[in-house]
C-alpha positions as CSV (number, residue, x, y, z in Angstrom):
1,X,29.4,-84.9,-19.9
2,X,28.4,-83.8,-16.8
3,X,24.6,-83.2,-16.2
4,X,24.3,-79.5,-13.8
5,X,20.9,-78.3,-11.9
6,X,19.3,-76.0,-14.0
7,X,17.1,-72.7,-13.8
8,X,14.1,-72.7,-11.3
9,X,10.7,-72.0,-13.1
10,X,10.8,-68.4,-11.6
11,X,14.3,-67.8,-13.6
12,X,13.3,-69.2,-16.6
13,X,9.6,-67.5,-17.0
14,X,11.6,-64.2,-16.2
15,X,14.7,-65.3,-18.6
16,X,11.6,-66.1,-21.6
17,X,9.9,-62.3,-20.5
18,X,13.2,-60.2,-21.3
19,X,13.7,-62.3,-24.4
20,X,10.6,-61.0,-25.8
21,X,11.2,-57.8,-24.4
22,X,14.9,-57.8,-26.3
23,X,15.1,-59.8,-29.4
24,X,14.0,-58.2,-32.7
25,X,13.7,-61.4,-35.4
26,X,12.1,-64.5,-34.0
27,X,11.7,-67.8,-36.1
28,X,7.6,-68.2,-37.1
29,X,7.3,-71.9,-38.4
30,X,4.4,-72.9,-39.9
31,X,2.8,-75.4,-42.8
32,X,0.0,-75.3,-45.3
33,X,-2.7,-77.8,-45.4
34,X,-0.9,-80.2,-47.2
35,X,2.1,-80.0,-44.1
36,X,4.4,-78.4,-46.0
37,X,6.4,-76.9,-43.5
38,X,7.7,-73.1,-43.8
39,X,10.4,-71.7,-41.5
40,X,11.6,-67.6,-41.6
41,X,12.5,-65.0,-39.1
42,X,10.0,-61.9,-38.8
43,X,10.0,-58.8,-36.7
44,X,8.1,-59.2,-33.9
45,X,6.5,-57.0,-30.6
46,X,5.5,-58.7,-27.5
47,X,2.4,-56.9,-26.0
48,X,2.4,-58.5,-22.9
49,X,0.2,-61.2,-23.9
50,X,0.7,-61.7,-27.6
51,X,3.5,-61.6,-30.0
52,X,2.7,-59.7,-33.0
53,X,4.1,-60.4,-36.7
54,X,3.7,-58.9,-39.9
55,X,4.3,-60.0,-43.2
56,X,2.6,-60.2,-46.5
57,X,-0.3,-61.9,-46.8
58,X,1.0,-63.4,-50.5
59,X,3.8,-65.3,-49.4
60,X,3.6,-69.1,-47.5
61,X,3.9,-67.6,-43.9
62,X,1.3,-65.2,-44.1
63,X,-1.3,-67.8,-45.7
64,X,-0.4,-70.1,-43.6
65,X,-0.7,-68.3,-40.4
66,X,-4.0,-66.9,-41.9
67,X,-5.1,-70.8,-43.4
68,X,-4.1,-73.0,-40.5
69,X,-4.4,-70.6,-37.4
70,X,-1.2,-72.0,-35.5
71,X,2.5,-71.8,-35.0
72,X,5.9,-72.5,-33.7
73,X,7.7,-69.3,-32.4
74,X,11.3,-69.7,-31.4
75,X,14.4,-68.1,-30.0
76,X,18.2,-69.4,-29.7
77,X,20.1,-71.8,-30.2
78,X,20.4,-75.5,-29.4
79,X,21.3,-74.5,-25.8
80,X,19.6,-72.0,-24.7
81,X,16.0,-72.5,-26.4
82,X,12.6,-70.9,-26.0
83,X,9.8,-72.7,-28.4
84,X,6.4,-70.6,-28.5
85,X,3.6,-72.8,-29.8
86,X,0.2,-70.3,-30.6
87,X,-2.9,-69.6,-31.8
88,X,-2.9,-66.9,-35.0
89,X,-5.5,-64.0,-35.7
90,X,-4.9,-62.6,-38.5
91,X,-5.5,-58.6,-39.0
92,X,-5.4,-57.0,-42.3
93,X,-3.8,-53.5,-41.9
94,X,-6.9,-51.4,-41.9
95,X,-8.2,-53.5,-38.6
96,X,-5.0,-54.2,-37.0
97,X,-5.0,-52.5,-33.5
98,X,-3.6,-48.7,-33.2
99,X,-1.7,-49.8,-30.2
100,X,-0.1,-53.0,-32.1
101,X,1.0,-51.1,-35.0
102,X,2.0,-48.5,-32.2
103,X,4.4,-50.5,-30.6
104,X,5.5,-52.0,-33.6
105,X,7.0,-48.9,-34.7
106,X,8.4,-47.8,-32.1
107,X,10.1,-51.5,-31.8
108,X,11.2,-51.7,-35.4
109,X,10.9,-48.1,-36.6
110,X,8.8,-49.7,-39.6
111,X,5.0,-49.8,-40.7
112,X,4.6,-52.5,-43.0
113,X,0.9,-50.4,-44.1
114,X,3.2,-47.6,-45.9
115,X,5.3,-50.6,-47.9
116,X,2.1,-52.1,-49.6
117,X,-1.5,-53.1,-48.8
118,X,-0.8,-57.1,-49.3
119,X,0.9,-56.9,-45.4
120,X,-1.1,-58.3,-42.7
121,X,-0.7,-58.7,-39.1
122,X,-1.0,-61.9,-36.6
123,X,-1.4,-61.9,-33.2
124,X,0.2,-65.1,-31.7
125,X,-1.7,-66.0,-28.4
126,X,1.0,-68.2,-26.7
127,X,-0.9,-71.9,-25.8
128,X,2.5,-73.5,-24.5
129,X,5.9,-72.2,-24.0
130,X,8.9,-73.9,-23.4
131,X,12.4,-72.7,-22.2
132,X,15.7,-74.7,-21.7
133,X,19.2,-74.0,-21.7
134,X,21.2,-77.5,-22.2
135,X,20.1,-81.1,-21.8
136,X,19.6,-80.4,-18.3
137,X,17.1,-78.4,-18.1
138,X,14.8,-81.0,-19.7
139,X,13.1,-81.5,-16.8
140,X,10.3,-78.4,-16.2
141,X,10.8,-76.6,-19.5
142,X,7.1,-76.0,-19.7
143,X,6.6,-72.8,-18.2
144,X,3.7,-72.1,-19.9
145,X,0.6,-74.7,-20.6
146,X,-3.0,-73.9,-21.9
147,X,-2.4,-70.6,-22.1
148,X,-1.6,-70.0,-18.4
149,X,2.0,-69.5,-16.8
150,X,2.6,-72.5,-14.7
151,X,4.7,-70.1,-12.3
C-alpha cells in the first residue's frame, strides 16, 4: 500500500461544509444509560452551526438524545469519513424554532408536527469534528475541537 499526502485543513473543513450542505440522511448514534448503543439514519438540516434531527420522542434515539444529551453524527464510508461528536437540545414541536422547522421543510419537504405530536427535535451543537478520507489522512483529521474550527 502506498501511503499519499492528504487534504490540507482548509480542504477538508470546506469538504465537511458542503457535506452538510448536500447529504440528506446522516447516521445519529447514541446509547441509553445503561450503554446500550443505538445506531439509525435521520433527516437532518445544517443551520450553519447546528445539525438539526427529528424523530419521535418514543423510540431509543429520541430518548436517548433527550436522556443522555450527546452523540455521534457521521457521514461515509470507511474512506472518506466525517464523525460529528455533539451536544443535544432537545425541542418538542411546539418550541422548536420557526426557522429550524423552516429549513427543514424546505430541505426534506416534510414536517414531522403534521405526522404526530410524539416527534421532537434536537439540535446537535458540534464539540469535535473529524474528517478523513483513507489511512492517510490520519494525521490532522480534527478540524473541529471544543466547539471551535481549528482552521
Amino acid at each position: 500500500m502506498t501511503i499519499t499526502e492528504g487534504r490540507g485543513p482548509e480542504e477538508r473543513k470546506r469538504d465537511v461544509l458542503a457535506r452538510l450542505e448536500r447529504e440528506t440522511d446522516i447516521w445519529v448514534a447514541s446509547a441509553d444509560a445503561g450503554g446500550l448503543p443505538c445506531l439509525v439514519a435521520l433527516w437532518f438540516v445544517w443551520d450553519g452551526a447546528s445539525v438539526w434531527l427529528s424523530t419521535r420522542i418514543t423510540n431509543p434515539t429520541g430518548r436517548n438524545l433527550r436522556d443522555g444529551g450527546r452523540t455521534r453524527l457521521a457521514f461515509g464510508d470507511t474512506q472518506d469519513v466525517v464523525l460529528i461528536d455533539g451536544d443535544v437540545r432537545t425541542y418538542d414541536g411546539k418550541d422548536v424554532p420557526a426557522a429550524a422547522i423552516d429549513a427543514f421543510r424546505a430541505k426534506t419537504g416534510w414536517d414531522p408536527r403534521e405526522d404526530s405530536d410524539s416527534y421532537a427535535f434536537f439540535q446537535v451543537r458540534p464539540r469535535t469534528v473529524q474528517a478523513l478520507d483513507g489511512v492517510h489522512e490520519m494525521r490532522g483529521r480534527h478540524v473541529m475541537e471544543d466547539g471551535v474550527w481549528v482552521v
